[in-house]
C-alpha positions, 0 to 999 in steps of 0.5 A, spaced: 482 524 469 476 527 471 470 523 468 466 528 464 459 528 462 458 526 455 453 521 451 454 515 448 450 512 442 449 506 446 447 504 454 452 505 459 452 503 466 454 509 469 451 511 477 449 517 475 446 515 469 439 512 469 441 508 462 441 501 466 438 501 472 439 497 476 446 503 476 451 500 481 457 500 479 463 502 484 470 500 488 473 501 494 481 503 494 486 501 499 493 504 498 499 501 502 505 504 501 510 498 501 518 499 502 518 499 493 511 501 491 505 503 492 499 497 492 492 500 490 489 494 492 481 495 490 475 491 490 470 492 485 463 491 485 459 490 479 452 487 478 450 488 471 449 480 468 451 482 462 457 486 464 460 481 468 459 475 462 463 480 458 468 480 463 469 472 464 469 471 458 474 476 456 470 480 451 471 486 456 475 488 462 477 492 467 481 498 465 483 503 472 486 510 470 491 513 474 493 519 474 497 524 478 497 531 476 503 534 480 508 528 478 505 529 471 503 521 472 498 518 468 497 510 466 491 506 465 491 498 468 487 492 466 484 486 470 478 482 469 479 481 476 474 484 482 479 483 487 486 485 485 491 490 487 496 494 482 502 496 484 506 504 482 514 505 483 515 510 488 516 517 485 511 516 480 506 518 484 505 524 490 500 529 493 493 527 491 491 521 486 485 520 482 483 513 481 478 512 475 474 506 474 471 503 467 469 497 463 471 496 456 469 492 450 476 488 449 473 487 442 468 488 437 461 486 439 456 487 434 449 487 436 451 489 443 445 490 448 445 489 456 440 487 461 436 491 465 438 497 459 432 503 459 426 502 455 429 508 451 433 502 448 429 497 448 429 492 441 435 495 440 442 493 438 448 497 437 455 495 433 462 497 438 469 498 438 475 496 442 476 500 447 469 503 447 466 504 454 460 500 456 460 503 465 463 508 468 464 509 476 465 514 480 472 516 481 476 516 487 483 520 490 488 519 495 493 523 498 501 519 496 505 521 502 512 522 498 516 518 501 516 511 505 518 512 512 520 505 516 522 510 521 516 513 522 511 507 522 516 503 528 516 510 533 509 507 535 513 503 539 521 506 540 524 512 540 531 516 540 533 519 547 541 522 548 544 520 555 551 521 558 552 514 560 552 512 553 560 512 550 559 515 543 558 511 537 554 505 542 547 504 542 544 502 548 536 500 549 530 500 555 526 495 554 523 496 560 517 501 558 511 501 553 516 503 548 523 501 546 528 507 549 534 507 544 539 511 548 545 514 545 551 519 546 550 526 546 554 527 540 551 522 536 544 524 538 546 531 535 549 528 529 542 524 528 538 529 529 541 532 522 540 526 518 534 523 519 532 531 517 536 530 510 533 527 504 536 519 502 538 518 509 532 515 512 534 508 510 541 508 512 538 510 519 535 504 518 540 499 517 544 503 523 539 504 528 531 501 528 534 494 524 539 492 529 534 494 535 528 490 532 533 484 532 534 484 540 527 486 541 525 479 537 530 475 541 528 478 548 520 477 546 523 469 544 526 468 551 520 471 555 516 466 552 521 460 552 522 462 560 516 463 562 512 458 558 508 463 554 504 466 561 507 473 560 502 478 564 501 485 561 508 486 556 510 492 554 506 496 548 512 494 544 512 486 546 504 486 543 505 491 537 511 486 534 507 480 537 501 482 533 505 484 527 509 477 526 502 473 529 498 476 522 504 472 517 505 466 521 500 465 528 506 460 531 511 465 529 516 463 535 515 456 535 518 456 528 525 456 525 526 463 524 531 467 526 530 474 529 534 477 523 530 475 518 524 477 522 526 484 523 527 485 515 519 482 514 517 487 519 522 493 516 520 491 509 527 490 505 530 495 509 538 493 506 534 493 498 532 500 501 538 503 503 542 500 496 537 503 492 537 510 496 546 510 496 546 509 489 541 515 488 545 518 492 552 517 489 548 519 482 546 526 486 
């Protein structure tokens, strides 16, 4: 919701406003689109004493208002936590979103003051309510793609090429390239190339063609290092993407005793929850 200009009868920590000054009062959005949600992970900066107080001992709260105008999406979140993330269903939310920011009393607070307040104030105090707002920040917006696309986000290291030697209904992979090469037949990349443009298909593509893929990618990675005694010089762009990926959830990653099944489901993130999700939406269609 757009944040209006309006007056209160009391001071409110508001940048724009030079009711407390100190006025700093921000945070700082990132939205990750996971294989479910959308994770709004934020971090709020906050340097008003009295504020904080409040907050730690529950007396107020964070409150983030979301809304999405074009899914008519609106739902207002609390925390007491600076660091924290919300998360929001897909489908929910798509195009622009508009995050807003406030601090609210949890409480009644009688005889209310902040520090730092305007001399305008001064000697002052003031009887709230529950709800009433003690600081606004100025809101932010993100664009919410409208659909999760694991195939998307891994063709920076494969793609999909038709070849005559490959017998319809085989795939067949290219690991010799900075990007995976997944060959199929002719009639089978024809028949791709119609799905992968229908809606709820995505994840099918998925389980039938990135996750198994993925599965020998990890296996070959696996017996490189083990062959050649972790001294592999300049590997592929594919090798160091999935290495990388896989090294930021566990640094020994290879060493441990994972298989490369369970490997490949945390990089695509529960692409078989996914693809259950989207044939039962599709049945109901």
């Amino acid at each position: 919701m757009k944040t209006k200009e309006r007056s209160y009868s009391h001071p409110v920590l508001n940048p724009d406003s030079d009711d407390v000054i100190p006025n700093k009062f921000e945070f700082k959005l990132e939205p990750i689109a996971t294989a479910d949600c959308y994770k709004l992970k934020y971090n709020i900066i906050l340097e008003n004493k009295t504020l904080t107080k409040l907050i730690t001992v529950g007396d107020a709260y964070f409150a983030l208002h979301v809304e999405c105008t074009r899914n008519f999406y609106r739902e207002l979140f609390r925390s007491t936590k600076n660091n924290d993330y919300i998360e929001i269903p897909f489908g929910e939310i798509e195009g622009t979103v508009e995050v807003s920011l406030f601090i609210c009393a949890a409480t009644n607070l009688n005889n209310y003051t902040i520090s730092d307040s305007h001399a305008d104030y001064e000697g002052l105090k003031f009887n709230l309510e529950q709800g009433d707002i003690l600081a606004i920040a100025r809101s932010l917006e993100f664009e919410a793609e409208k659909e999760y696309d694991s195939l998307q986000k891994m063709s920076s290291i494969m793609k999909i090429d038709e070849s005559d030697k490959v017998s319809p209904g085989f795939i067949v992979n290219d690991f010799a390239e900075d990007k995976i090469r997944i060959l199929l037949s002719r009639e089978d990349y024809q028949k791709y190339g119609t799905l992968k443009n229908l809606p709820n298909k995505n994840s099918a593509l998925i389980q039938s063609i990135t996750l198994p893929v993925l599965i020998e990618a990890i296996n070959t990675i696996k017996s490189q290092y083990i062959e050649e005694d972790q001294n592999i010089e300049c590997p592929p762009r594919w090798h160091r993407k999935i290495n990388q990926k896989l090294s930021l959830i566990d640094r020994n990653w290879i060493e441990k005793d994972i298989s490369s099944l369970e490997l490949a489901q945390i990089i695509l993130e529960n692409p078989f929850g996914r693809f259950l999700k989207d044939a039962l939406d599709f049945n109901e269609e």
